[in-house]
C-alpha positions as CSV (number, residue, x, y, z in Angstrom):
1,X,64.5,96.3,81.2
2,X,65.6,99.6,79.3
3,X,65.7,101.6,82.7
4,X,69.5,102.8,83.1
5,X,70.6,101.4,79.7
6,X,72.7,104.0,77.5
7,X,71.7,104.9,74.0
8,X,74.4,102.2,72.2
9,X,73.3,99.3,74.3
10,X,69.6,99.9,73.6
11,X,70.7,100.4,69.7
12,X,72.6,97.2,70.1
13,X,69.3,95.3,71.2
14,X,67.0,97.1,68.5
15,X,69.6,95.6,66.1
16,X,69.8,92.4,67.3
17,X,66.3,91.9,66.5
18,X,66.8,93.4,63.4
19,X,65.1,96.6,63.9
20,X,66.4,99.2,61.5
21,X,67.5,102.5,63.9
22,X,67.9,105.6,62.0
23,X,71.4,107.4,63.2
24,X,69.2,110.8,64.5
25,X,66.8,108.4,66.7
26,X,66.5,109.4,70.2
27,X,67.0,106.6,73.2
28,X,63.4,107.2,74.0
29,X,62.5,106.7,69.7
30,X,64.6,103.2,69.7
31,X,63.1,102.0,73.4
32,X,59.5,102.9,71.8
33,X,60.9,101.0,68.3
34,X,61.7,97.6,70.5
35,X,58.5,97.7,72.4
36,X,56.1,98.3,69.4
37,X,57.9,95.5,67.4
38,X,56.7,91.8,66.8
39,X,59.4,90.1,68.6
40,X,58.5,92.1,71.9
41,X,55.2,92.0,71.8
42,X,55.4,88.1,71.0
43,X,58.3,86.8,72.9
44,X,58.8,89.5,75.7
45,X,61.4,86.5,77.6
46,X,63.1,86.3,74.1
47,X,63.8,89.5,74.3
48,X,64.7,90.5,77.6
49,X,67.3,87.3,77.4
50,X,68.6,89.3,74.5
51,X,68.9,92.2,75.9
52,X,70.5,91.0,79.0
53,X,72.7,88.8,76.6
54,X,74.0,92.3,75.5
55,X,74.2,94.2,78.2
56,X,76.2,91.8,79.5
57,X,78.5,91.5,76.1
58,X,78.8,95.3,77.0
59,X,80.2,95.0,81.0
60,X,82.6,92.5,80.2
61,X,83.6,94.8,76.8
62,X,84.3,97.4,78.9
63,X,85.7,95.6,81.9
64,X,88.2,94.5,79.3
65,X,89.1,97.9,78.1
66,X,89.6,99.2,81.2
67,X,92.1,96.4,82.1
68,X,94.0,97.6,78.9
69,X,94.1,100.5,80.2
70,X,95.1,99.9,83.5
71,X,97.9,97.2,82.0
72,X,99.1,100.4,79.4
73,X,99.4,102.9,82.5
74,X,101.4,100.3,84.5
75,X,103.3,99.6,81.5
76,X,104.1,103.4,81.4
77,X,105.0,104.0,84.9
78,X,107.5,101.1,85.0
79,X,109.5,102.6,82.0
80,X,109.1,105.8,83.7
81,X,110.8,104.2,86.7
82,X,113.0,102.2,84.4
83,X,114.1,105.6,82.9
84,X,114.7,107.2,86.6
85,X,116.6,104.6,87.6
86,X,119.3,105.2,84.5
87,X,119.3,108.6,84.7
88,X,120.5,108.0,88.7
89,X,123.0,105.7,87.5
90,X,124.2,107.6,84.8
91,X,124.3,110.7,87.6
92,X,125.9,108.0,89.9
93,X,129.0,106.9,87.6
94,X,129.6,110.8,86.9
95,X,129.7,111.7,90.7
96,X,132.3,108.3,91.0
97,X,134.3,109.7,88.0
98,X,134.8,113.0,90.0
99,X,135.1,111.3,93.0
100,X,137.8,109.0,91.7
101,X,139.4,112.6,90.0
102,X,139.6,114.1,93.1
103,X,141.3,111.2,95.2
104,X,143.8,110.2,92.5
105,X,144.7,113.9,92.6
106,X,145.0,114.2,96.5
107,X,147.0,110.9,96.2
108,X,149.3,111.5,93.3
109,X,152.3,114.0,93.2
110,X,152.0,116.9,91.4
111,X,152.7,116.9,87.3
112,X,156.2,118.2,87.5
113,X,157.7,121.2,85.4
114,X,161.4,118.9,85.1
115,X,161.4,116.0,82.3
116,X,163.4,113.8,84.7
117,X,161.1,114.0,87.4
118,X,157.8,112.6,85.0
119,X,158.7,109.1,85.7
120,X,158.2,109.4,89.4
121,X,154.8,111.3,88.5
122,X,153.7,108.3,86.5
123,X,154.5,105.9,89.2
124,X,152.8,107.5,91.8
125,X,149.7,107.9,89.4
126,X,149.8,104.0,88.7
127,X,150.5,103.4,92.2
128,X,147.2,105.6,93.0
129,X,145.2,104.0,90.4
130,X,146.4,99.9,91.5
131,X,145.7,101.7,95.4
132,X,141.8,103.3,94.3
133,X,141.0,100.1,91.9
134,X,140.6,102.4,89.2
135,X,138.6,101.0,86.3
136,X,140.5,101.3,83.2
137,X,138.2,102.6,81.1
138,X,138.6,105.9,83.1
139,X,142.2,106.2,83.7
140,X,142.9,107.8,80.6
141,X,140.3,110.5,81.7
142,X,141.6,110.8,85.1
143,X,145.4,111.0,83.4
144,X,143.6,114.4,81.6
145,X,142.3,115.9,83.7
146,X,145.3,115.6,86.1
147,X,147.3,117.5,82.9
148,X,145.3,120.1,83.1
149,X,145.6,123.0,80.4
150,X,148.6,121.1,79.5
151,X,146.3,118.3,78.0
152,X,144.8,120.5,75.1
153,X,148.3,120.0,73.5
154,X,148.0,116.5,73.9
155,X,144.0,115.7,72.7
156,X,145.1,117.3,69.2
157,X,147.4,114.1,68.6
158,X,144.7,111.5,70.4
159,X,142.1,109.7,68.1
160,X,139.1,109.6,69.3
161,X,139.1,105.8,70.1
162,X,142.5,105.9,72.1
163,X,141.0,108.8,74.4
164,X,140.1,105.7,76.6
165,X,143.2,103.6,76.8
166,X,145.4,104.5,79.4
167,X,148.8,103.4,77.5
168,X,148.1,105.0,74.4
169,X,147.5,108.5,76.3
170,X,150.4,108.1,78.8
171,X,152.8,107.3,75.5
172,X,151.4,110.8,73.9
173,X,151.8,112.7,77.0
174,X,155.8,111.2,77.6
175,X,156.7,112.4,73.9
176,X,154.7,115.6,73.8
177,X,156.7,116.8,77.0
178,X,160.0,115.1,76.0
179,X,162.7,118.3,76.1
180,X,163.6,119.0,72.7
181,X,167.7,119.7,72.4
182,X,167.1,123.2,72.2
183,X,165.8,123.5,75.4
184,X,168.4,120.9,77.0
185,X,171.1,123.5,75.5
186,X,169.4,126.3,76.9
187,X,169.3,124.9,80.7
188,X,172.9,123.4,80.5
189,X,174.3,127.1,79.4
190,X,172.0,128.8,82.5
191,X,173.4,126.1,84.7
192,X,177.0,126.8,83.5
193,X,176.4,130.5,83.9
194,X,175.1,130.2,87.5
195,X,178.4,128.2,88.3
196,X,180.6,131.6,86.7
């Protein structure tokens, strides 16, 4: 009946028949405790039923934990998967951004150096962005990075929530490059010199 049975089931038995098991007994001290008691020696069936009763308790004690386990380790691998799968988006919509950059600037004229000639830059970059089906949270970005080194001029007067709208950023952009009269003097006297 004991033959196989670890040291906790056979203390669980002793206990159930209310045998008192000191905590330094051996496995062979508790088997020889059950055998030498009343209960055993009186009702041997009794007993065994008992003991059988727990063992039992036992399997299907453990069989539990180790669906627990087995439900926690599934439970870990699909947030593990969850987690991949974000990542790859998040990896995904960066590589579309840049993609998006790169065909918006194959598409669109470049930024030009003249104030008059902006507005046809603009309409090209609208036209490139209505022709791509540009989302609009990332025109402003693409609008940017188009500017170049010419943008850090521009991000100083931005707040941080109208770095995403498109409007806001192309209505910066048209007053930060708008000629001051200074420089309209300067170009009408070089163009009345050349004429000389």
């Amino acid at each position: 009946m004991f033959k196989g049975a670890r040291k906790d089931v056979v203390k669980q038995i002793a206990s159930e028949l209310n045998l008192e098991v000191n905590k330094k007994s051996t496995l062979w001290d508790i088997t020889e405790l059950i055998k030498n008691s009343e209960p055993y020696k009186e009702n041997f069936e009794s007993v065994k039923e008992i003991a059988e009763l727990v063992i039992e308790e036992r399997k299907r004690h453990e069989q539990s934990q180790v669906e627990i386990e087995k439900l926690k380790l599934e439970l870990e691998v699909a947030k593990a998967q969850t987690e991949i799968k974000n990542t790859s988006c998040e990896g995904e919509s960066q590589d579309s951004l840049e993609s998006l950059i790169k065909s918006v600037r194959t598409l669109t004229v470049k930024l030009p150096t003249k104030q008059e000639n902006r507005g046809f830059f603009f309409s090209s970059l609208e036209r490139t962005f209505s022709t791509k089906n540009v989302p609009e949270k990332y025109k402003a970005e693409i609008l940017l990075n188009l500017l170049g080194e010419r943008a850090s001029n521009v991000i100083t007067y931005i707040k941080d929530d109208d770095l995403s709208d498109y409007l806001k950023v192309k209505d910066i952009v048209l007053r930060e490059f708008q000629p001051i009269p200074s420089s309209c003097l300067e170009r009408r006297l070089e163009t009345i010199m050349k004429h000389i």
